[in-house]
Each structure stands twice: as structure tokens, then as C-alpha cells.
The first five atom37 places (N, CA, C, CB, O) and aatype in JSON, in Angstrom:
{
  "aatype": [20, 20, 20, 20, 20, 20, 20, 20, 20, 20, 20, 20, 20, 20, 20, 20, 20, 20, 20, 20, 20, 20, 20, 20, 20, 20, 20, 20, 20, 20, 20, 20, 20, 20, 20, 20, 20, 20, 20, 20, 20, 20, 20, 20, 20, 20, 20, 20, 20, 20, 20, 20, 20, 20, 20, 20, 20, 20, 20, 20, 20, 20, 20, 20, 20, 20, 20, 20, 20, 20, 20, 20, 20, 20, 20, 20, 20, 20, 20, 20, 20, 20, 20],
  "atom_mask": [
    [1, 1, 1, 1, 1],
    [1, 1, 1, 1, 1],
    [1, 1, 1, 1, 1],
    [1, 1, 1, 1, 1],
    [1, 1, 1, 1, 1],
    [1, 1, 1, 1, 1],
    [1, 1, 1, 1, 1],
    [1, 1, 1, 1, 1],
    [1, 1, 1, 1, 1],
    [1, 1, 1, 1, 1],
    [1, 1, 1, 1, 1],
    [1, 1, 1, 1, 1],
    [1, 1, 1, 1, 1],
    [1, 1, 1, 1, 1],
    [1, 1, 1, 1, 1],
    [1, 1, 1, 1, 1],
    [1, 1, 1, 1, 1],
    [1, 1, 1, 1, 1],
    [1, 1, 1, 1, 1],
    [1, 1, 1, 1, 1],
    [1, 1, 1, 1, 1],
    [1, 1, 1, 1, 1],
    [1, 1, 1, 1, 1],
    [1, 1, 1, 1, 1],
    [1, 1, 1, 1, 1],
    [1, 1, 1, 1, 1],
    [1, 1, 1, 1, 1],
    [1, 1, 1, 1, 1],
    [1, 1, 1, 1, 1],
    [1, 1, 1, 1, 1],
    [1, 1, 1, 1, 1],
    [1, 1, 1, 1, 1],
    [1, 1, 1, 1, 1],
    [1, 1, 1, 1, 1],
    [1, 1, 1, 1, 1],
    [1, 1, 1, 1, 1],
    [1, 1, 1, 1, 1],
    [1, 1, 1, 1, 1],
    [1, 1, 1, 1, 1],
    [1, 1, 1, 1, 1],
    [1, 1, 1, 1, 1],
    [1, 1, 1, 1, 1],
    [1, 1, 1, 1, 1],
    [1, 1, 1, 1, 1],
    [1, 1, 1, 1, 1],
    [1, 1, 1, 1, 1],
    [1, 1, 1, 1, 1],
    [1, 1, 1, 1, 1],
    [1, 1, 1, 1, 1],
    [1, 1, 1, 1, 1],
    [1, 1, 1, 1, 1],
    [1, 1, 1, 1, 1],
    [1, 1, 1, 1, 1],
    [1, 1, 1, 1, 1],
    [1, 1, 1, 1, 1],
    [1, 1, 1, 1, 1],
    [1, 1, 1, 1, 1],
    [1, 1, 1, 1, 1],
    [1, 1, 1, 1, 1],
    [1, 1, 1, 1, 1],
    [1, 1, 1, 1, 1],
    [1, 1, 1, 1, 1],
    [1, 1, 1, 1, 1],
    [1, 1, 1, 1, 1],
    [1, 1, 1, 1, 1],
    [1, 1, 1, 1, 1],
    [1, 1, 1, 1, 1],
    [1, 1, 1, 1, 1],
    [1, 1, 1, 1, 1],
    [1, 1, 1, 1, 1],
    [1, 1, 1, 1, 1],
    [1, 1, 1, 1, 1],
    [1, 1, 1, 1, 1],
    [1, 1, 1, 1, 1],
    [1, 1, 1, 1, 1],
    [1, 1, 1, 1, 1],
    [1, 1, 1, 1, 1],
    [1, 1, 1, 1, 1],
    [1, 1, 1, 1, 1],
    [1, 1, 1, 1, 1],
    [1, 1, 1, 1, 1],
    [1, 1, 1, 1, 1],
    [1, 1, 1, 1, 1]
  ],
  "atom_positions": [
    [[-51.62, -52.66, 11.59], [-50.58, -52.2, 12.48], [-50.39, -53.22, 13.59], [-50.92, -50.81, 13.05], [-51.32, -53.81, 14.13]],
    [[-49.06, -53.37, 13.88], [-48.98, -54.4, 15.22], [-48.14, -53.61, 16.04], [-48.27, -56.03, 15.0], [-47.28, -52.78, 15.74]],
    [[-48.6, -54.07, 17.24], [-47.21, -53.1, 17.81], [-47.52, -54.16, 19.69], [-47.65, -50.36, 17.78], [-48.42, -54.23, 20.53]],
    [[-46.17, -54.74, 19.48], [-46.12, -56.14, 20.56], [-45.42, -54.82, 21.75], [-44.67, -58.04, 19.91], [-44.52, -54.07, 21.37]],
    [[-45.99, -54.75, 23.15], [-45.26, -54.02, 23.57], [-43.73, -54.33, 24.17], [-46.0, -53.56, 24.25], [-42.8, -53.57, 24.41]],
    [[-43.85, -55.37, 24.28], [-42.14, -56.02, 24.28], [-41.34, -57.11, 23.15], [-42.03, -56.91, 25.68], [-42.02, -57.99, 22.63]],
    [[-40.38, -57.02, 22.95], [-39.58, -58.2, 21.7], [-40.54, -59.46, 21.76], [-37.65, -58.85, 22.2], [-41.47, -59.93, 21.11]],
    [[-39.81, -59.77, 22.91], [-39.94, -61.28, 23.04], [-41.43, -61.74, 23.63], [-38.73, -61.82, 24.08], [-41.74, -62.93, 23.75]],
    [[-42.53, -60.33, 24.06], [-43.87, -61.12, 24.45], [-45.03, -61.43, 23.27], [-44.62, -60.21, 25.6], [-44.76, -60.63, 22.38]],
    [[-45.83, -61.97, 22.97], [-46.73, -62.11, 22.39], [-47.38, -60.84, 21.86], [-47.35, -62.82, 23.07], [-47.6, -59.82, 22.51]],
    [[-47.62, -61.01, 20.83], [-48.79, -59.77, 20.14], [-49.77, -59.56, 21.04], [-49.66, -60.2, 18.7], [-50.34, -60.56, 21.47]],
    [[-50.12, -58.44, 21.46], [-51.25, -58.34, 23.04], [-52.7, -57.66, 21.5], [-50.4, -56.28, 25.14], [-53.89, -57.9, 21.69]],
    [[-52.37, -57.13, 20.57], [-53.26, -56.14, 20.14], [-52.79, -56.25, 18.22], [-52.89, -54.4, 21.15], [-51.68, -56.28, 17.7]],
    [[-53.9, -56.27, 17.69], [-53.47, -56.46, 16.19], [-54.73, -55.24, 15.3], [-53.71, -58.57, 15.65], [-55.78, -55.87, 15.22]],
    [[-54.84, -54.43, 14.94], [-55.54, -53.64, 14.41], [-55.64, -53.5, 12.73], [-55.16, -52.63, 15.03], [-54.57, -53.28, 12.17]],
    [[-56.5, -53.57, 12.13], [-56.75, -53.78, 11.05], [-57.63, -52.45, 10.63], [-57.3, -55.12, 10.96], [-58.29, -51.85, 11.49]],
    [[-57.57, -51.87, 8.75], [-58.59, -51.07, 8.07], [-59.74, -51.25, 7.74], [-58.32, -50.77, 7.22], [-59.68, -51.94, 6.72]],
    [[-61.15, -50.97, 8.08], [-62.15, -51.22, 7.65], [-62.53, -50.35, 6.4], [-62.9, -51.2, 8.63], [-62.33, -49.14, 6.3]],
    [[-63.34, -51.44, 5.11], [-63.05, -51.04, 4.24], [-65.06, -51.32, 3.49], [-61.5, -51.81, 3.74], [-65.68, -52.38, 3.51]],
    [[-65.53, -49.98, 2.95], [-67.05, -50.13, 2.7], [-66.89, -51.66, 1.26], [-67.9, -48.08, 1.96], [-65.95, -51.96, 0.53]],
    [[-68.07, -52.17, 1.39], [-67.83, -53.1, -0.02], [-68.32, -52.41, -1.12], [-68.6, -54.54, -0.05], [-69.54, -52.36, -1.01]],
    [[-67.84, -51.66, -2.48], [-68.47, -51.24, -3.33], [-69.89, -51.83, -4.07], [-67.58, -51.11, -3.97], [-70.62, -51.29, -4.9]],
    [[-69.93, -52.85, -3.57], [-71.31, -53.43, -4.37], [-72.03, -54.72, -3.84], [-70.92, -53.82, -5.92], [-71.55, -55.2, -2.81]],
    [[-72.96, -55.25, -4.34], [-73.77, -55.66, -3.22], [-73.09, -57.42, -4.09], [-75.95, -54.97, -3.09], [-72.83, -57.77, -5.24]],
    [[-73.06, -57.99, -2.86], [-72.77, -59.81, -3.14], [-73.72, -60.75, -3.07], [-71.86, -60.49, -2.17], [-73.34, -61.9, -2.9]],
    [[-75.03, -60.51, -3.18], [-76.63, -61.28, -2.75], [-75.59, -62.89, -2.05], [-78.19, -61.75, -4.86], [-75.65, -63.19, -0.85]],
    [[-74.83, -63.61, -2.95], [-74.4, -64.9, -2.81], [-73.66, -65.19, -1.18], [-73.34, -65.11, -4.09], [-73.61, -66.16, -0.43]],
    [[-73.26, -64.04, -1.16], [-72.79, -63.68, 0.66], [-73.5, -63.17, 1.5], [-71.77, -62.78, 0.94], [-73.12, -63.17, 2.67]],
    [[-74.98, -62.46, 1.04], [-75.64, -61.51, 1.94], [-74.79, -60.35, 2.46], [-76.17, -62.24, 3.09], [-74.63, -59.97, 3.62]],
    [[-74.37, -59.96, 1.51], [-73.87, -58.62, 1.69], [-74.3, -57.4, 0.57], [-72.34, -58.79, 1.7], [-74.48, -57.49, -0.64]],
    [[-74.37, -56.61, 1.2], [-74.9, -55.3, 0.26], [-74.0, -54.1, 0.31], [-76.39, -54.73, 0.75], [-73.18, -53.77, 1.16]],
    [[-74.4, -53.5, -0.91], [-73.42, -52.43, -0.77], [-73.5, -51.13, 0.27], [-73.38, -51.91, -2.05], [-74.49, -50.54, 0.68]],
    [[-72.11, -50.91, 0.55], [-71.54, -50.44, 1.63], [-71.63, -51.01, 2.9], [-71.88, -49.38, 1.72], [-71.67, -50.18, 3.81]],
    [[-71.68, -52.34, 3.27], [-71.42, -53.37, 3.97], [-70.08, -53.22, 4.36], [-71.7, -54.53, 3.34], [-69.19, -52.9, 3.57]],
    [[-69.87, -53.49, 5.77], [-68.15, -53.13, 6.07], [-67.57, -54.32, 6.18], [-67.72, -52.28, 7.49], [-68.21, -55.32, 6.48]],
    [[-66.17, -54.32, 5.93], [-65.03, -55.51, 5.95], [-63.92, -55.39, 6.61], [-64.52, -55.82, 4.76], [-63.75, -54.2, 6.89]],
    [[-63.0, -56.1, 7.03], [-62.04, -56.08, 7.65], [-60.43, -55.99, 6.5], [-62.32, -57.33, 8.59], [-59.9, -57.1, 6.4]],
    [[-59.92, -55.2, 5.94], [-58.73, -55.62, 5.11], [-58.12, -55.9, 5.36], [-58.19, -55.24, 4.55], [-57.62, -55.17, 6.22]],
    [[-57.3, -57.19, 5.05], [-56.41, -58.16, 5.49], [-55.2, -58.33, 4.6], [-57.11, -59.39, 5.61], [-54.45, -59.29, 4.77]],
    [[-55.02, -57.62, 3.86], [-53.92, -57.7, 2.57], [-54.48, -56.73, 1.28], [-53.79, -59.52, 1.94], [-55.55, -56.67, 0.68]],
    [[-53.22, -56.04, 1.18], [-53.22, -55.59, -0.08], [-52.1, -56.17, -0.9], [-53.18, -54.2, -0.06], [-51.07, -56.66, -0.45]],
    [[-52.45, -56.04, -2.16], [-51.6, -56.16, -3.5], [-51.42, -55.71, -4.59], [-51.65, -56.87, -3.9], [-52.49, -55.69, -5.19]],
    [[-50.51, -55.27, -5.26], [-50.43, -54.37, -6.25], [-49.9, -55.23, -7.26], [-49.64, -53.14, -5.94], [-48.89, -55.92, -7.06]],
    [[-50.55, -55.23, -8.35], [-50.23, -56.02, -9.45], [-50.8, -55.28, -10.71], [-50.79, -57.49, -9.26], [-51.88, -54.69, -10.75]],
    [[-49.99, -55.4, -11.61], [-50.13, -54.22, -13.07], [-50.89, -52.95, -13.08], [-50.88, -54.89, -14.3], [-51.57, -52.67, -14.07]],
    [[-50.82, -52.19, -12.11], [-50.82, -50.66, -12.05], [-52.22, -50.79, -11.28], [-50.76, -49.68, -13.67], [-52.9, -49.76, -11.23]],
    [[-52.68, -51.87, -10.72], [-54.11, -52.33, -9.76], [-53.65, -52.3, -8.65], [-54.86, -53.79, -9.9], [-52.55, -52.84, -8.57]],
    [[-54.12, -51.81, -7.57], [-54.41, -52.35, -5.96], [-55.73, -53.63, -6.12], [-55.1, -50.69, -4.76], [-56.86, -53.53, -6.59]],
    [[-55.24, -54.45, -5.69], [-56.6, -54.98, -4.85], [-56.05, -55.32, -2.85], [-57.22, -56.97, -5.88], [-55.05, -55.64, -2.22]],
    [[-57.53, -54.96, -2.61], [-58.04, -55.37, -1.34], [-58.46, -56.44, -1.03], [-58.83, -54.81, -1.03], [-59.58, -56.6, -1.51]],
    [[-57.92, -57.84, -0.07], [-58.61, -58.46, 0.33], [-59.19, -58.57, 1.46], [-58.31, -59.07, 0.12], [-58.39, -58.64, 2.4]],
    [[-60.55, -58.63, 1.8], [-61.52, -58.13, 2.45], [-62.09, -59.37, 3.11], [-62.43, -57.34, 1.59], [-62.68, -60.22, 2.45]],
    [[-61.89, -59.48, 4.59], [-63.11, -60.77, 5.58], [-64.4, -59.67, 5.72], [-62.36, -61.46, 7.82], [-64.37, -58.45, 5.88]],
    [[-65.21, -60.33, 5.63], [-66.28, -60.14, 6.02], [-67.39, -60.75, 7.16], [-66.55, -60.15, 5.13], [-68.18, -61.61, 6.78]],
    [[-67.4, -60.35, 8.4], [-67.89, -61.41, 9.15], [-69.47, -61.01, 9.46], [-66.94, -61.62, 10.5], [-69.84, -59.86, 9.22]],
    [[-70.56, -62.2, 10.11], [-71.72, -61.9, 10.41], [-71.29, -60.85, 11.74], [-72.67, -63.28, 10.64], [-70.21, -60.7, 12.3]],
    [[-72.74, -60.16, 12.0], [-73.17, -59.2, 13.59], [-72.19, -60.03, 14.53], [-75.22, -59.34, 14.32], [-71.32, -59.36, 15.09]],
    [[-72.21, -61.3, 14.76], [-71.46, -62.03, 15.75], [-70.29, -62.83, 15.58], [-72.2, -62.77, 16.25], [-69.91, -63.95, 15.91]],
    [[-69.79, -61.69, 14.86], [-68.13, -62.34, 14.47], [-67.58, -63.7, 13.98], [-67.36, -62.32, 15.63], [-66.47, -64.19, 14.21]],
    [[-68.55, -64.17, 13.3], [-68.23, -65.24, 12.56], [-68.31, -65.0, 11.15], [-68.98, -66.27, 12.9], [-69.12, -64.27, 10.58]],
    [[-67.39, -65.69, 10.64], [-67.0, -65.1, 8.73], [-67.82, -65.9, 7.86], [-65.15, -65.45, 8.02], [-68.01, -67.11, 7.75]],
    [[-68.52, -64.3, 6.94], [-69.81, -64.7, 5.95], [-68.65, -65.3, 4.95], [-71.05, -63.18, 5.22], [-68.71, -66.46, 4.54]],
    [[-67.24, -64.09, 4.44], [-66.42, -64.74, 3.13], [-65.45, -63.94, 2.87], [-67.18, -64.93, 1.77], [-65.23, -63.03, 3.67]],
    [[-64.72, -64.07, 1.79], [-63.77, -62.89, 1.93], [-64.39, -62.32, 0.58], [-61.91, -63.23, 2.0], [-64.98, -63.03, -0.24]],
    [[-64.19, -60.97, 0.47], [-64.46, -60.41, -0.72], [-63.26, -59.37, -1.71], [-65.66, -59.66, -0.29], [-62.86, -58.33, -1.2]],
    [[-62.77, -59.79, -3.14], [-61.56, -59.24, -3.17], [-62.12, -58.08, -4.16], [-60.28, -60.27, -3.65], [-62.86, -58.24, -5.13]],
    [[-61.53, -56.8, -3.62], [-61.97, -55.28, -3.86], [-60.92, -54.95, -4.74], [-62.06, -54.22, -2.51], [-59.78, -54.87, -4.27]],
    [[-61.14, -54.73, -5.99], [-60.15, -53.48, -6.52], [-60.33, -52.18, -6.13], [-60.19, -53.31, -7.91], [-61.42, -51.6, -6.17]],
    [[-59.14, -51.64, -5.69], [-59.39, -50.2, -5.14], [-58.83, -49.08, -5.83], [-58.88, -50.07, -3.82], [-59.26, -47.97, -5.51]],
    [[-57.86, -49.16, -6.82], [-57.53, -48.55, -7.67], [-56.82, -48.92, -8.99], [-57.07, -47.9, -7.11], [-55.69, -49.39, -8.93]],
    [[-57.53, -48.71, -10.33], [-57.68, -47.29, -10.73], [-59.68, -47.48, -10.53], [-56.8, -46.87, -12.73], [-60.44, -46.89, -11.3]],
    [[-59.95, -47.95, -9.94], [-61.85, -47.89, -9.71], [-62.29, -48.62, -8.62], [-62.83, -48.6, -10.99], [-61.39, -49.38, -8.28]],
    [[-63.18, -48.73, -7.98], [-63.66, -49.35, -7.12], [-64.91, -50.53, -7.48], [-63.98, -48.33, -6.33], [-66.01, -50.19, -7.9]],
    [[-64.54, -51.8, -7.24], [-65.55, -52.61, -7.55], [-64.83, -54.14, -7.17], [-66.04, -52.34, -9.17], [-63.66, -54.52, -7.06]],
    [[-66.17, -54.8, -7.03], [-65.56, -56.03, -6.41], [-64.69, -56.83, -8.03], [-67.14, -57.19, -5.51], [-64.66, -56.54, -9.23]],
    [[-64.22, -57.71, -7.32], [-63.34, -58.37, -8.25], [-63.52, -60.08, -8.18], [-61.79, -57.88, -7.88], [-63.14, -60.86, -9.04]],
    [[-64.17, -60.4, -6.96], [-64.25, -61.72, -7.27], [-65.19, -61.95, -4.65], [-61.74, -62.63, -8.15], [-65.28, -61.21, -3.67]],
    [[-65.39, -62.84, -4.86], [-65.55, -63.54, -3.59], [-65.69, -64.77, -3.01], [-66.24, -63.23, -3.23], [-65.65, -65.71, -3.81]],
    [[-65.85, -65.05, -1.79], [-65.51, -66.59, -1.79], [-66.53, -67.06, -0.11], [-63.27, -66.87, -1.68], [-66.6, -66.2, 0.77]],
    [[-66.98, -67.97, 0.03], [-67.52, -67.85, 1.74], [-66.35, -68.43, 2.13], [-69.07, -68.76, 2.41], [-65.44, -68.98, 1.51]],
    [[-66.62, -68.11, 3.61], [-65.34, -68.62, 4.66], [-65.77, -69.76, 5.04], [-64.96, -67.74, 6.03], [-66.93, -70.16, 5.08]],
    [[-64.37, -70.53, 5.46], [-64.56, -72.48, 5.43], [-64.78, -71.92, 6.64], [-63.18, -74.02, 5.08], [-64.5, -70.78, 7.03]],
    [[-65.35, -72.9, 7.26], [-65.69, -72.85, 8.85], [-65.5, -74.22, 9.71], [-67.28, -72.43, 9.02], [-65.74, -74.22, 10.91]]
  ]
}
């Protein structure tokens, strides 16, 4: 959701879905039900996927992780974040 409180000023506030990870990523240090930030969805041949940042305790990004969310829940692929 964005919501700029005037036209023409800058985005003051940007809010995003947090989303559990269905399964554990050892290669990211993430485990299941580990939380993510969703940053995009997409629907492609009767699939949602979720793409998912994942950052360390101190807000720096472990990777992104891409979630199918329907018709099942399970990861679909991941990646670490360039830094």
C-alpha cells in the first residue's frame, strides 16, 4: 500500500505483507516459518507466486525467496541478496 499524503510530495510511508516461509532454506539460513517481506506477486498459469526479501535481525538482506502460494504452499526457487 502507498499512500503519499500529497500529489506532488514524496512517498513519506510504504507498507508491505509479511509472509511465513513454508519451508526451511539451510543455503539462506532460513527455516521454516521464518518471516519475509512480499514484494510482488504474480499470477501465471492458474499459480500465484510470491516474491519474498528476506532480511537478517538488522535489516540487511539474507535473499529473496520465491513462494508459490496457490494452488499449495512451498518454496519455488531462492537467491541471496547482492550487497
Amino acid at each position: 500500500m502507498q499512500s503519499p499524503t500529497v500529489r506532488s510530495a514524496p512517498l513519506l510511508h510504504q507498507e508491505y505483507d509479511r509472509i511465513a516461509i513454508p519451508e526451511a532454506v539451510p543455503e539462506l539460513g532460513i527455516r521454516e516459518g521464518d518471516e519475509g517481506v512480499v514484494r510482488r506477486l504474480t499470477y501465471l498459469r492458474n499459480t500465484v507466486f510470491a516474491f519474498v526479501m528476506v532480511t537478517y535481525s538488522t535489516g540487511l538482506p539474507r535473499g529473496w525467496v520465491v513462494v508459490e502460494i496457490k494452488p499449495e504452499r512451498k518454496v519455488r526457487s531462492y537467491t541471496t541478496a547482492s550487497q
